[in-house]
MARNU-87359 format. One record per residue (C-alpha): residue number from 1; residue in one letter; x, y, z negated. Coordinates in steps of 0.5 Angstrom, whole numbers. Layout:
BEGIN
  seq  type   east  north     up
  NUM     A      X      Y      Z
...
END
This chain:
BEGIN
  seq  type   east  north     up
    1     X    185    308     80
    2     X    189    314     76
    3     X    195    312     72
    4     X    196    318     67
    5     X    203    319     64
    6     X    203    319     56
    7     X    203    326     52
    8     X    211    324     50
    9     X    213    323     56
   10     X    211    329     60
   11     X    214    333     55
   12     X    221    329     56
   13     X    221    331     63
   14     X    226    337     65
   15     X    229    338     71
   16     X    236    335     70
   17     X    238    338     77
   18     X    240    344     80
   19     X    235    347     85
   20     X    237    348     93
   21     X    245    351     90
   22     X    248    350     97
   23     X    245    351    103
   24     X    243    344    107
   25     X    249    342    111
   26     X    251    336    115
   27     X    255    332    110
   28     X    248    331    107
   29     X    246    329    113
   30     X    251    324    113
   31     X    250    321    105
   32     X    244    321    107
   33     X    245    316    113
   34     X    250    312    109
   35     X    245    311    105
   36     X    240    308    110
   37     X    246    305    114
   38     X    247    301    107
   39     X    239    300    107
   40     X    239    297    115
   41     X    245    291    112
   42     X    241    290    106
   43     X    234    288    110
   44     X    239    284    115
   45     X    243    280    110
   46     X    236    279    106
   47     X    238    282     99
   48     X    233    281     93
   49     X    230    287     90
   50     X    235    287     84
   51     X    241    286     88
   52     X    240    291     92
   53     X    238    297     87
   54     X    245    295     85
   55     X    248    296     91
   56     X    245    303     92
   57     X    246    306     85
   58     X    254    303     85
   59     X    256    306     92
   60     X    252    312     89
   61     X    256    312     84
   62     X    262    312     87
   63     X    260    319     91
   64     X    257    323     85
   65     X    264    321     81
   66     X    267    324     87
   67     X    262    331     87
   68     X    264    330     78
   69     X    271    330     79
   70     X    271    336     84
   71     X    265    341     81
   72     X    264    343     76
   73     X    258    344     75
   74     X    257    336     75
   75     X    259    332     69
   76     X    263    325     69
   77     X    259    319     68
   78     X    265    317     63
   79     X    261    317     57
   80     X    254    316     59
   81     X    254    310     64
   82     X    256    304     59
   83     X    262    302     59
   84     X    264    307     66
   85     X    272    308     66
   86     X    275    316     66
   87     X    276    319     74
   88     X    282    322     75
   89     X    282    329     78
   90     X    281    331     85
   91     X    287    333     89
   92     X    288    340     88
   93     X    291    340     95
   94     X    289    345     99
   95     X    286    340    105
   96     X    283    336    101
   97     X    275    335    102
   98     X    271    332     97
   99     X    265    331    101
  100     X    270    326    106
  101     X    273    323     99
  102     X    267    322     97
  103     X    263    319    103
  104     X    268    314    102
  105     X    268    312     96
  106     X    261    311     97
  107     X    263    307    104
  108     X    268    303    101
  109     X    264    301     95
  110     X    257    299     99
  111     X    262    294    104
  112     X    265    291     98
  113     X    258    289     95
  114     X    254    286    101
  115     X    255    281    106
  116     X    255    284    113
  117     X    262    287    110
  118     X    263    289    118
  119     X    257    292    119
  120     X    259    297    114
  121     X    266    297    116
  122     X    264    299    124
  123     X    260    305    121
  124     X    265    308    117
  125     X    269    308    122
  126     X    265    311    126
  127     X    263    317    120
  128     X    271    318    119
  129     X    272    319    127
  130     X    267    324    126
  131     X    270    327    120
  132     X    277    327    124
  133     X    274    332    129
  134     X    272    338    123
  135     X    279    336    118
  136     X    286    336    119
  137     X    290    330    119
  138     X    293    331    112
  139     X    286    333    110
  140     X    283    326    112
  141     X    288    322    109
  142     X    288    325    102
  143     X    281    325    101
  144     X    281    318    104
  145     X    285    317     99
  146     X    282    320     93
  147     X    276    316     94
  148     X    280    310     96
  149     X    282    310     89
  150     X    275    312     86
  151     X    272    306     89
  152     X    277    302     86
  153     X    275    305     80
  154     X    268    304     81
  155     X    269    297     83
  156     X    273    294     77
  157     X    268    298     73
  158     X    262    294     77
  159     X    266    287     76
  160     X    265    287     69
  161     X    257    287     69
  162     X    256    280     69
  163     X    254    279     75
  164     X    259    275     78
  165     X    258    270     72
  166     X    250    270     73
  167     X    251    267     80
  168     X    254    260     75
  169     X    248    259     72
  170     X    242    255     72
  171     X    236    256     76
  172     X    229    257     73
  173     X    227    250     70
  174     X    219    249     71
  175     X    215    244     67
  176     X    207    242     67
  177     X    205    248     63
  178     X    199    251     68
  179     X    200    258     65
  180     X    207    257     67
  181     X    210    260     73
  182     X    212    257     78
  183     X    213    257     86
  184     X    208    259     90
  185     X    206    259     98
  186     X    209    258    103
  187     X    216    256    101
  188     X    215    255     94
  189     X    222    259     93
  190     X    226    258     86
  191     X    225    265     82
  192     X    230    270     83
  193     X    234    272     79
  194     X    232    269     72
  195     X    238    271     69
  196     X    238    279     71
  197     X    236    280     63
  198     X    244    280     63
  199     X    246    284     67
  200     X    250    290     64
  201     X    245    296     64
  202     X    248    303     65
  203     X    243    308     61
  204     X    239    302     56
  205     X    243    300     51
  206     X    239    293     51
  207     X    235    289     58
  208     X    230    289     51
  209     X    229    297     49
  210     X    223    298     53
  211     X    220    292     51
  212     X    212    292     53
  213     X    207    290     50
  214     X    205    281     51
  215     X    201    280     57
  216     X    193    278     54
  217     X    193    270     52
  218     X    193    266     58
  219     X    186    262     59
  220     X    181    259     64
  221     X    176    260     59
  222     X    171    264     63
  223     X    169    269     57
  224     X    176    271     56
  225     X    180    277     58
  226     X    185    273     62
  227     X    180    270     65
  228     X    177    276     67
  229     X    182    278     69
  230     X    184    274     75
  231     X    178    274     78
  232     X    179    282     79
  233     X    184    279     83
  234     X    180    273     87
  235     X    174    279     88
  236     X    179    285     90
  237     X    182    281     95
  238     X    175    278     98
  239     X    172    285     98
  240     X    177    290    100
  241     X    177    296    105
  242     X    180    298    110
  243     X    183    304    106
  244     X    186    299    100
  245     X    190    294    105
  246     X    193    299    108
  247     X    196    301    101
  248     X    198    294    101
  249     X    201    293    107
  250     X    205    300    105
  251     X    207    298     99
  252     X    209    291    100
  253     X    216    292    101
  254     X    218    284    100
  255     X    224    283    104
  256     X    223    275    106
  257     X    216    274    109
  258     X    216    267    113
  259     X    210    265    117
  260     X    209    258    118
  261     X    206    256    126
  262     X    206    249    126
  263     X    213    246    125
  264     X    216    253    127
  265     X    217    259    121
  266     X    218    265    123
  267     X    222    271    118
  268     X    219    278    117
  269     X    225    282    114
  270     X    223    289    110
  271     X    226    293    105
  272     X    226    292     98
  273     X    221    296     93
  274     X    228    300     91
  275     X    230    301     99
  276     X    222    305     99
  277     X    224    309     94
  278     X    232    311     97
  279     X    228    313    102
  280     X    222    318     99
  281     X    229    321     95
  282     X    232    322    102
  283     X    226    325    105
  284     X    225    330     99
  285     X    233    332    100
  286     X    231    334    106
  287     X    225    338    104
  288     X    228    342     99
  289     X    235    342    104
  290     X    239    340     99
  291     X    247    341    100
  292     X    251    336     99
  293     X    253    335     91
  294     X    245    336     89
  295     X    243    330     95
  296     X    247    326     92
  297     X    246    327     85
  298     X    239    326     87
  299     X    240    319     89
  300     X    244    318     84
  301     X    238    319     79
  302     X    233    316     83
  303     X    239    309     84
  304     X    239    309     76
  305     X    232    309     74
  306     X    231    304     79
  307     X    237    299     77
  308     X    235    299     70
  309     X    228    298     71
  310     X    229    293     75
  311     X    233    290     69
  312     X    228    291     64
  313     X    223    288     68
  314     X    225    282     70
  315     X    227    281     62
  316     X    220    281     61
  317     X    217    277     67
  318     X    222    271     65
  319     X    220    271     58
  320     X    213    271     59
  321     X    213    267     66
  322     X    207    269     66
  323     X    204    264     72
  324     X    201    269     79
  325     X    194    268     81
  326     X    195    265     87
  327     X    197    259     84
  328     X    191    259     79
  329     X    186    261     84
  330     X    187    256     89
  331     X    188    249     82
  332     X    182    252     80
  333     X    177    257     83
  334     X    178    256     92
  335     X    184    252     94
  336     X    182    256    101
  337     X    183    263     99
  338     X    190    267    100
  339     X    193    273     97
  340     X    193    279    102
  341     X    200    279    102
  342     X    205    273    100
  343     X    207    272     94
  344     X    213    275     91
  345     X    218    269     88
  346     X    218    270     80
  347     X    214    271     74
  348     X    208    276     74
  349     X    208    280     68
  350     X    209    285     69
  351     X    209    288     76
  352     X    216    290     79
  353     X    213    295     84
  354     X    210    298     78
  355     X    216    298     74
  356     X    221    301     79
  357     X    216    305     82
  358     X    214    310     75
  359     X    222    309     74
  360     X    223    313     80
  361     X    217    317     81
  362     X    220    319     73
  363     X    227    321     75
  364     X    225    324     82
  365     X    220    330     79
  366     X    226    331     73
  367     X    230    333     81
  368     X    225    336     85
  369     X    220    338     80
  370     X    212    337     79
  371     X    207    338     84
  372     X    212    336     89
  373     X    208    334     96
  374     X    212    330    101
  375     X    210    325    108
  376     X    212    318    106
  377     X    215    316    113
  378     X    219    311    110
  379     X    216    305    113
  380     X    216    307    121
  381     X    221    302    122
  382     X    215    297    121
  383     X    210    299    125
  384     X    206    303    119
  385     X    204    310    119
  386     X    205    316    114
  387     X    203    316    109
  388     X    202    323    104
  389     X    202    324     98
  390     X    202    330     92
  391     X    207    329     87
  392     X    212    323     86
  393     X    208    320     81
  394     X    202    320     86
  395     X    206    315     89
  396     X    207    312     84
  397     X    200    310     83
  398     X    199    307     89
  399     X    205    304     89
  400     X    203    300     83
  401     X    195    299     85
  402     X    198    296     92
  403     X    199    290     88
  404     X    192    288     87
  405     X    190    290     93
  406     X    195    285     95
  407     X    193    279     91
  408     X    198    278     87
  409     X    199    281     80
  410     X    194    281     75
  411     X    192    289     72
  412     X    195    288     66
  413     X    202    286     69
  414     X    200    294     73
  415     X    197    298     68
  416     X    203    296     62
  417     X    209    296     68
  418     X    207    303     70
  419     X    208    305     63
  420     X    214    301     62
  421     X    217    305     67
  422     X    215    310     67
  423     X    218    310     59
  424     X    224    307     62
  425     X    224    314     66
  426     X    223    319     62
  427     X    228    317     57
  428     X    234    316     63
  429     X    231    323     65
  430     X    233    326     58
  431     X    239    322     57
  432     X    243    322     62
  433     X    246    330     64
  434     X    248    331     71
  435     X    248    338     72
  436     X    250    345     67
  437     X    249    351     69
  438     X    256    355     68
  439     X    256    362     64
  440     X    259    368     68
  441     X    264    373     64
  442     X    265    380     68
END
């Protein structure tokens, strides 16, 4: 199935990057392994889709207020991202290195939002000894500094988006209303995060500024539209080709699958459906050889359109606590049927993979332009193969159409989370200015 980008937003679409302005050079190669070293601990210490997207873009951040500080070219976040602090100047010591200074940063950031704090501690160990052996040691320790300071600025920021209060709240309530979501298979989980809506948004003036459309009335009458609609769901999974499971298991990106055998479970740890996206950004990176500050500028894009998507979606999916078709189907159609893939733990409508994945798809073709084809091998690591595709927002279709073929989400919940992203993309797209081009005076 095509997904097709509104007129008005294809006309929004720019490129908010610079093209290949420096060669590819190892400290790229470095962000990027950061990167994926953040990725590794948020698999093993199991961090939820939205929590993860934070980690990424506040660590990103950190980084590319570094690059800002130092090139010209990039323009601060103070004044874009609400409420980001000003950013002193980089050192004008001779030594200086923003690339060490704003590794760091980054470093220190991520260790200071997940669990495994050693984990990344050992890692960045390990990057600065390498750094040490091309920079002197005055070199290092001002630029270790500088990003030190960064990140402390950048983390005083991020304590003040509300998360730490959200972990005080009360969880999500369930009652006896049918259409209402609640736990699913095989653990029956509480819903995450049903207090994300609170959550300080960076480009978004409001967790509601992109709300959709109300998902079709919920209804076991046979004639109507929802009715309908969830047996798509029961007949896709029933009949589905060997081409469209693969789609499913690919995009699945669920980070906590559990197996029960018996009285034995056991866990399946995956990244998150933000983690697949900083991945294609890396592989992009690495195609279009960017140099270090556009590597960064690109994750940094990509981070914030995932973030706030997640944020604007999961307002919606707690205001309308749509019920999965899982539920329904096994209470009222098939008690024996199971979705491909294991049910996510909160409301359906609309479809997060869909949502974040038009944000990003939007963000990365404002970097890297349109058509612009790359090889998907972020899901190596699980055992699955590549896949290709012609253009981010190509992938991005898929991502979406995986959530039928895996059984639990509703075309509604696709088709509007698609469009909700995508929106949401496009006008972060436009509205956040990261690179200028400066005029040159003989």
């Amino acid at each position: 199935m095509k997904f097709l980008i509104p007129s008005i937003i294809a006309l929004a679409l720019f490129s908010s990057c610079n093209s290949t302005s420096e060669p590819y050079d190892e400290y790229s190669r470095d962000f990027q392994q950061l990167n994926q070293a953040i990725t590794d601990i948020l698999v093993h210490d199991i961090f939820s889709p939205p929590v993860a997207a934070r980690v990424y873009v506040y660590s990103t951040a950190a980084a590319y207020s570094v690059v800002a500080a130092s090139d010209e070219h990039y323009l601060p976040l103070t004044g874009q991202f609400n409420e980001f602090p000003s950013i002193e100047p980089a050192p004008q010591d001779l030594d200086f290195s923003s690339e060490v200074a704003a590794l760091h940063a980054a470093g220190i950031v991520g260790q200071a939002l997940v669990f495994s704090e050693d984990r990344m501690q050992q890692y960045m160990e390990e990057l600065m000894n390498t750094l040490a052996e091309h920079h002197s040691a005055k070199g290092m320790e001002v630029s270790k500094e500088y990003g030190a300071r960064v990140a402390e600025a950048v983390l005083n920021w991020a304590s003040k988006d509300n998360y730490n209060q959200t972990r005080t709240f009360t969880k999500y309530e369930i009652n006896d209303d049918p259409m209402r979501w609640k736990p699913t298979p095989p653990d029956y989980m509480d819903g995450i995060e049903p207090h994300w809506r609170n959550i300080r948004p960076l480009i978004l003036d409001s967790a509601q500024m992109f709300k959709p459309v109300p998902p079709p009335t919920p209804s076991l009458d046979t004639q109507s539209v929802f009715y309908q609609d969830l047996m798509e769901v029961y007949q896709a999974v029933n009949e589905l080709t060997p081409q469209q499971e693969a789609i499913a298991q690919f995009w699945d990106c669920n980070p906590y699958v559990s197996v029960h055998k018996g009285h034995v479970m056991l866990a399946t740890k995956k990244i998150t459906p933000g983690g697949h996206w900083m991945g294609i950004t890396g592989i992009a990176c690495r195609k279009a050889g960017l140099g270090f500050e556009s590597t960064i500028n690109a994750y940094l894009r990509a981070a914030t359109g995932l973030f706030d998507g997640f944020i604007s979606c999961w307002d919606e999916k707690y205001r309308s606590e749509l019920v999965r078709p899982e539920t329904l189907i096994n209470e009222f159609i098939d008690e024996e049927w199971q979705p491909l893939l294991q049910t996510p733990p909160f409301p359906e409508y609309t479809s997060g993979h869909s949502v974040i994945s038009g944000a990003a798809g939007i963000m990365l073709t404002g970097v890297f332009g349109d058509p612009f084809a790359f090889q998907d091998s972020t899901e190596r690591v699980y055992g699955l193969p590549d896949r290709s595709y012609e253009s981010f927002n190509t992938a991005s279709d898929e991502a979406a159409i995986s959530r039928l073929y895996g059984g639990i989400h509703y075309m509604p919940a696709i088709e509007m989370g698609i469009v909700q992203g995508r929106t949401l993309g496009a006008y972060i797209d436009s509205t956040l200015t990261t690179y200028q081009e400066l005029s040159t005076h003989e």
